[in-house]
Structure formats: C-alpha cells, structure tokens
C-alpha positions, -999 to 999 in steps of 0.1 A, spaced: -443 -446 -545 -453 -434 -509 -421 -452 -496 -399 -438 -520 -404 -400 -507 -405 -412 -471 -366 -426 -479 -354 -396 -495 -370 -371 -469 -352 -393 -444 -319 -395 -459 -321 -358 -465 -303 -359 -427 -275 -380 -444 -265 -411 -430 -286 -427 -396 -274 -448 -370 -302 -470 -348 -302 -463 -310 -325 -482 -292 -341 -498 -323 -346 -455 -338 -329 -444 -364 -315 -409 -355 -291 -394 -382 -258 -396 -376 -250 -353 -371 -280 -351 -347 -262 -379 -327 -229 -359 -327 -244 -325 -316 -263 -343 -285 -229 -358 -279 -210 -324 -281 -238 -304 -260 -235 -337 -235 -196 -329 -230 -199 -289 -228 -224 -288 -205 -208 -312 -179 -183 -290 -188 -199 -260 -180 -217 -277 -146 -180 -284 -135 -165 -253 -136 -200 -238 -120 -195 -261 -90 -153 -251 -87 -164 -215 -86 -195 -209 -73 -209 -172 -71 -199 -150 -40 -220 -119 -35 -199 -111 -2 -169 -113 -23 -178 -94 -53 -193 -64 -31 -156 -67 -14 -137 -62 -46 -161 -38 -58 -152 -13 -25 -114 -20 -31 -116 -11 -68 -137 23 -59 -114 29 -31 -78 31 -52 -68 65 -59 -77 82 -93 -49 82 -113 -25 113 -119 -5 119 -151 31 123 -155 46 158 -154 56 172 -190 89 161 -199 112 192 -198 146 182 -219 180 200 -203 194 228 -216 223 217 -237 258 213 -225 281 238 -236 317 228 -222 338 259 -204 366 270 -221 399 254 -219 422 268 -190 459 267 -191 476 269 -158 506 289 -153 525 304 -119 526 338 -130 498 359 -142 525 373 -171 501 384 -193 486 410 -176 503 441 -175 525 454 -154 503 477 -136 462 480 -131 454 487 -164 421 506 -150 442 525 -126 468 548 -127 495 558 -100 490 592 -93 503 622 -61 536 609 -47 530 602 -12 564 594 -3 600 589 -21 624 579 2 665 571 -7 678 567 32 706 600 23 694 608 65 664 601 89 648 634 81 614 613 77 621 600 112 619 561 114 623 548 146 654 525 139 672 509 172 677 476 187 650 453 203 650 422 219 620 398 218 616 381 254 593 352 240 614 340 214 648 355 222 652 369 193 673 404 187 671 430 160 690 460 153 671 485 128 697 516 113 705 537 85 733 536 67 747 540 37 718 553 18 701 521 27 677 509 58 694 475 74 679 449 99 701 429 119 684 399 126 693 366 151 666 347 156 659 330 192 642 300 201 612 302 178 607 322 143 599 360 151 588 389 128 602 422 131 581 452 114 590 487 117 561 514 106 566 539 80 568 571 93 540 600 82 519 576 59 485 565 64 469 557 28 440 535 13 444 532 -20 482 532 -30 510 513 -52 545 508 -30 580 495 -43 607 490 -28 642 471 -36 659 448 -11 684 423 -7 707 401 20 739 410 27 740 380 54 714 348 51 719 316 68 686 304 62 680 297 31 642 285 33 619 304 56 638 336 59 615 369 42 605 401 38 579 416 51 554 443 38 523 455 61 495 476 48 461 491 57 471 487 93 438 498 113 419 488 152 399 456 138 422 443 112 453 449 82 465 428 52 507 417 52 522 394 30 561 377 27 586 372 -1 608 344 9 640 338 -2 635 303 -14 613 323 -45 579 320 -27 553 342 -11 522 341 9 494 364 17 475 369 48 446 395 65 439 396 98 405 406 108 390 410 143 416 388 158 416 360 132 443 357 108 435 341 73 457 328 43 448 342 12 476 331 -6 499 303 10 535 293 -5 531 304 -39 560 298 -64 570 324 -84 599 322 -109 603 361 -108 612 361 -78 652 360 -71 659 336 -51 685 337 -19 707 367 -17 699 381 -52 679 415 -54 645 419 -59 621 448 -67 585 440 -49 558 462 -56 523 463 -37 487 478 -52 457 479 -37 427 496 -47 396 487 -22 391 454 -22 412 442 -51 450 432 -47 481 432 -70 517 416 -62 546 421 -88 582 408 -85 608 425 -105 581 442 -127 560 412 -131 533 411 -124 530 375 -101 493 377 -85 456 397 -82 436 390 -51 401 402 -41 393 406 -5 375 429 12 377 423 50 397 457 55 393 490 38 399 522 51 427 541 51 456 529 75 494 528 81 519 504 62 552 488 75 583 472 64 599 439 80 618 411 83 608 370 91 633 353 111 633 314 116 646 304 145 685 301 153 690 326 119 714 353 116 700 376 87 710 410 76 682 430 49 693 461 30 661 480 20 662 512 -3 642 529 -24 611 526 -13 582 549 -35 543 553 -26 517 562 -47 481 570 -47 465 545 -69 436 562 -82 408 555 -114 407 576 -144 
C-alpha cells in the first residue's frame, strides 16, 4: 500500500529518466538543459561586451551636449495664381483716340501758312565743315523748303521756330519731298522743349519709321528706336505729323492716328521747338513744310 502512493506521487512529474543511477523526471531534465544553454549564452555575450564606465560617461556628455531641438516654421501656402490678362500686340496704338482724351488743345500759339516771313525765320544757306554737307533753307510758295546735299557723313539740319517758347503744347505740321534719293534714312525732324541741360526730338523717316530721343545733361537716350508705323506714308507721299506733350507724358500721331504715348520726365519746363531735316550721307533731298499749328495743351 505504502509503495503504491510513493509511485503515483513520483509519477505525478510524468515520465523519469535515470542519471547517475537517480531518477530525475524527464521536464526537470529539459529546464536544467535549457537554463545550461541560456546562461552560457548570456556569459558569452557578457564577456564580448564587457561594461565601460569611461565609455558610457562619454556618450552621456555627447547626448547632453547636441542642441535642443527647434520646430519647423508654420507652413504658409502662396497666394494663388491669378494669370494676367491676355495682350495682343499691335504697331499702332489705333484705339485710342486721336487726341489726349484728358486734355484739350486750347489758346493758339501760332498758325503759320508761309504767304511771307512776317514771323521772321531765319532761312539762308549753311554749310557744315565736318561733314560737308550744304543746306539752303527759303520760303516760297506758301511753303518752307530745305535744300539738302549731304557730305561725307549723315548731318541734321534744324531751324528754330521763331517767337515760341511753350511747355505744354500739341504741333502739326504737313510735309513732303519734292526731291529724295535716299529712300531709307532720310527724315524729318521735329525738336521741342529745347532748354540749357537738355530737350526731347524725334524723326519720321521715309522708309515709314520713327524714333524718339531726349538728351539730358549731355547724354542722349533712345526712347523709342525704329518703330514701324503703317500710318506713316512712306517715300515721297505726304504726311500730317502731330506732336503733344503735356509734362512728362508724350503723344505721336501720323496722319491723325494716333501711332505712340511715351512717359518721360527728364525735361520739363518751358522751351523753344524746331523743325528739320536728316540727311544720310551723299543725299540730295528737298522738304516742303507748311502748315504748321501750335497749341497749348491744357486739362479741363
């Protein structure tokens, strides 16, 4: 009876195996044999890596030393795009009107038809020893006419208009070529707010161009260069140019089209105007000019 209870409090462990002549059940066996492996285990990797205090103080004084961190700005999104209007290019500002529409042309400063010289210009002949060039300036037939032969090198003629000294002022004037061997560079010439430091001229060529230029203490500028206009006759025909300016704003017509607006204001003042003729060189040119009206341009 006593060895009955004995077997079954022994076999409560499950099966046995006999080491060394000793039973010792078999799941004590496999834990002695799994805590054998894990601790050489454990030794191993203890002797690979052994514990550095030097080293662990040294990491510790890199980690304290990086700086803090700093957050990102707040993300800010871009306004959206909103594309510019579509632009057509043209070479003629035709739909303007034909005159400063905030501007009128007011007092008559000068209306003059070339009947006699009662307004005395001072026509004659002149000879240009730099270039060679010669010009005789008369008038007749109700008309002013510049005789042109051009020397060596281009020349520009200009002859003043007499008794007028104006700021703000619209001029027109109707020319043409009675003789034109050049059919490229020849022009003519208009000169305005002529003062000590500086004036504004521009050209009409006959090949149906025109530029734009100020001069300003001694340094000439283009402010428009070689502009194609199809209102502008081209060679011998007649044209009808007209000049406003109103302080620092500009306004060219051909032919009562309007053809340009500039802004500039390098010269303003009041100051004398001119009329004249471009010569290229080795050109014979003769200009009819008549007709010529001035205006004071003036705001409502």
């Amino acid at each position: 009876m006593v060895n009955r209870q004995t077997q079954a409090k022994a076999n409560c462990w499950g099966p046995s195996i006999e080491v060394m002549r000793v039973k010792v059940p078999l799941i004590a066996a496999l834990l002695l044999l799994v805590g054998a492996v894990l601790g050489g285990i454990i030794s191993y990797m203890g002797f690979l890596h052994p514990r550095n205090p030097m080293l662990e103080a040294q990491v510790r004084m890199t980690v304290a030393a990086l700086p803090s961190y700093t957050p990102w700005p707040t993300y800010t999104p871009r306004p959206t795009y909103t594309p510019a209007p579509t632009c057509t290019a043209t070479n003629d500002i035709v739909s303007l009107t034909p005159s400063p529409s905030a501007f009128f042309e007011g007092e008559m400063i000068l209306m003059e038809s070339f009947e006699n010289n009662k307004n005395g210009w001072k026509v004659g002949s002149l000879r240009d020893d730099v270039s060679g060039s010669e010009v005789i300036a008369r008038i007749f037939g109700g008309r002013l006419q510049i005789r042109g032969i051009g020397g060596s090198r281009r020349y520009e003629y200009w002859l003043s208009i007499p008794r007028v000294k104006v700021e703000d002022f619209c001029l027109t004037a109707k020319t043409d070529f009675d003789t034109l061997t050049d059919l490229n560079a020849t022009g003519v010439s208009v000169k305005w707010r002529v003062t000590p430091y500086g004036y504004y001229f521009m050209r009409f060529y006959v090949d149906g161009t025109y530029s734009v230029f100020v001069v300003h203490n001694g340094m000439l500028d283009y402010l428009r260069s070689s502009v194609f206009s199809q209102y502008i006759n081209q060679g011998r025909g007649r044209n009808e140019i007209k000049i406003c300016a109103y302080q620092s704003k500009i306004w060219v017509y051909a032919n009562e089209y309007q053809i340009d607006e500039i802004e500039d204001g390098n010269v303003i003042g009041p100051g004398s105007l001119a009329i004249g003729l471009y010569m290229p060189a080795g050109s014979e040119t003769v200009l009819d000019v008549d007709d010529i009206v001035i205006n004071a341009l003036v705001r409502p």
